[in-house]
N, C-alpha and C positions, 0 to 999 in steps of 0.2 A: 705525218706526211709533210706539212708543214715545214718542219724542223729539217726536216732531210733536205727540204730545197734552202732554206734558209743556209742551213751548211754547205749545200752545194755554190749557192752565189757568194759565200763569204770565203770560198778558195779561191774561189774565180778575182775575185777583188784583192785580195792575197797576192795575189801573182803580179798586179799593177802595180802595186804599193809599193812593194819589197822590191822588186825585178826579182824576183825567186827562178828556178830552175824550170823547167817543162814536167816534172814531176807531180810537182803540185797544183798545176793545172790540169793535169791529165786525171788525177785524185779529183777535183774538186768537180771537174766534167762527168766524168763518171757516176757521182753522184747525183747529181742533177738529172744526166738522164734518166737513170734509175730509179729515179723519183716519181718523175714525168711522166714515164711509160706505168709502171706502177700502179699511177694513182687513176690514170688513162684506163687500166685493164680492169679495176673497182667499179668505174662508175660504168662501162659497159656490162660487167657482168652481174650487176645490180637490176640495170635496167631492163636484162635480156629476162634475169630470173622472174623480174613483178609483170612484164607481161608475157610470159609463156599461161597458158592453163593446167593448171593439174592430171587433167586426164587425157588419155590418147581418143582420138578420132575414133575409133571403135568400138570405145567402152562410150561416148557419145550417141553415137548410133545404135546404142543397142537401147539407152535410156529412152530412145525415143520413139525406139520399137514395143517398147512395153508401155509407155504410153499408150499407145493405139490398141493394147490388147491384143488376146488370142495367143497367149505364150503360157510356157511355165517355167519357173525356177526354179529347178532340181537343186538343191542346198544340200551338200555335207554339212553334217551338224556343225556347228560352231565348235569354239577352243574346248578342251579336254583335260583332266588333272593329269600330267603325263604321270605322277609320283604315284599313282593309285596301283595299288597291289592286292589282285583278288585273293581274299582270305576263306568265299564263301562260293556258295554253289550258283551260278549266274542265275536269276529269277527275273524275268519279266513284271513280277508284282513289289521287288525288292532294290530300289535305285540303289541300296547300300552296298547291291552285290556287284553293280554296276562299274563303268567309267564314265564319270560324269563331267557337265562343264564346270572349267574354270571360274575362277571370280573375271578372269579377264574374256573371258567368252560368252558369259552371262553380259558382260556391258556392250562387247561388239554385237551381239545381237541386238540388244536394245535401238543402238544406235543404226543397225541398218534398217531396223523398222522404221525408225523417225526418218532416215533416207530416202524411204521409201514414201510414206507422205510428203515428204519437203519435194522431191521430184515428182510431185504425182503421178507414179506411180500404181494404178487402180490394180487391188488385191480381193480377189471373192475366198473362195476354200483354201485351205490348207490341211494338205497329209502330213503324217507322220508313220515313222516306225512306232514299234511296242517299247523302244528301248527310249532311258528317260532322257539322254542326253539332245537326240531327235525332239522328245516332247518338251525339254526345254529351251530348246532351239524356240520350237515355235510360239510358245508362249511367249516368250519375248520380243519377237520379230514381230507378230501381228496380235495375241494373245486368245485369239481361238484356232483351233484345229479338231482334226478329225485323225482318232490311229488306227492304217491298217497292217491287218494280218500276213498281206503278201509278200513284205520282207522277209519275213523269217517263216514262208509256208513250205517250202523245202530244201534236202541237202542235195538235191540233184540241178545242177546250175542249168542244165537245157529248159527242167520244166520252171525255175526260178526265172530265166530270163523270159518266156512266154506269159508268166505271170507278172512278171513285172511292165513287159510292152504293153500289156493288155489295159494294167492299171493305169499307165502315161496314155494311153491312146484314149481312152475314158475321163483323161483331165485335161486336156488342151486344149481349151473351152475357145469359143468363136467369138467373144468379148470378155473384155474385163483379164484378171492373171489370173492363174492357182499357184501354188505355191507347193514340191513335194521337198521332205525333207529326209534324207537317207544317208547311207555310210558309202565310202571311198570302194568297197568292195560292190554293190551296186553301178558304181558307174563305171568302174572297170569293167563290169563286166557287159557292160549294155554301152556303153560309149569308145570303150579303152583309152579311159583318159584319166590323168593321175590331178587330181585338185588336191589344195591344202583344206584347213578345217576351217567351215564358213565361207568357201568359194561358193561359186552356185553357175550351172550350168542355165544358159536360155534357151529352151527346146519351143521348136514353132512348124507347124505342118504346113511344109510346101509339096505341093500336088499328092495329096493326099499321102504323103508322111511325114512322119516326126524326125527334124531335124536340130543339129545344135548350129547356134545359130554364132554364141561364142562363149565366152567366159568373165565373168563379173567377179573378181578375187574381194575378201572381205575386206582389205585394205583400201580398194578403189572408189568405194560410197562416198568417203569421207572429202576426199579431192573433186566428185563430181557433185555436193554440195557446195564447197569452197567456189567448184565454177559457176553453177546457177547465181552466186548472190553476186560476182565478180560482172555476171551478165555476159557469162561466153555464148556467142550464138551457140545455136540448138538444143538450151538447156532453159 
């Protein structure tokens, strides 16, 4: 940057010396502004980047909702081996028949647990499915849970979604979080809403029903830790 204005004042001076043309003034101007604005447009957009915070104002307000308790985080499981090709009969007592997490979904989970302590965050119970990617979801997140049966209790979606209300309306406890962890097809079908692997839903009972309240994507922990140490209000 330097150098560019250095060149740019050494055309400029060029021009006295010599009596040279309007050319080489025009060249030597040119740079200099170019320089100027340049290096102008760096240190603004340096500055705008270190004090922006990481996370939007909603994903704020929801940390701070779960503070206070009386919610639950509906979790799709964490990352999955997409490469996995079932060779074998799916079995509930066989993760090898399964689709399991990733090496990089085993660490996101890790890391949104330690999230979750670092925001304190207060966690009581955690559900799971029977399926082991769910169960190590949550081993990793909090490292105890409890699996129930009612994901996979039937093929008939009316009476799956009354069992499923039933089970959320049974865990959105009046202090403290619980924690459910279930598949993409679950909250389609009880939310109709499409999250990736490791998002998590926050459901919270206003007037006496279960609402979502919004969405915490697995990638967002990491930025609303960043803002707690940075000292964004409301973290």
């Amino acid at each position: 940057m330097k150098k560019l204005i250095r060149i740019g004042v050494e055309k400029l001076n060029l021009v006295h010396s010599t009596e040279m043309r309007g050319s080489i003034w025009s060249y030597g101007l040119v740079i200099l502004i170019v320089a100027i604005a340049f290096s102008g447009s760096v240190c603004l957009a340096t500055t705008k980047t270190a004090e922006d915070p990481h996370s939007k104002t909603e994903q704020i307000e929801l940390v701070k909702t779960l503070r206070r308790g009386g919610n639950l985080l509906f979790f799709r499981h964490e990352r999955t081996d997409g490469f996995f090709k079932r060779t074998a009969k799916l079995s509930f007592k066989d993760c090898q028949s399964q689709r399991n997490l990733s090496a990089a979904g085993v660490a996101s989970a890790k890391e949104i647990g330690l999230s979750l302590q670092f925001l304190e965050i207060p966690i009581n119970e955690v559900w799971t499915s029977q399926m082991c990617r769910t169960i190590d979801t949550a081993k990793n997140l909090v490292g105890h849970y409890k699996v129930s049966k009612v994901f996979h209790s039937t093929r008939d979606k009316e009476k799956l979604r009354a069992n499923l209300e039933s089970l959320i309306n049974g865990l959105v406890p009046k202090t403290s979080n619980n924690i459910l962890v279930g598949h993409l097809g679950h909250i389609r079908l009880l939310y109709n809403q499409d999250v990736l692997e490791g998002d998590a839903l926050v459901l919270s009972r206003r007037a006496g029903k279960v609402e979502v309240l919004g969405v915490l994507q697995s990638g967002h922990w990491n930025g609303l830790v960043m803002d707690k140490l940075n000292r964004v209000p409301g973290l």
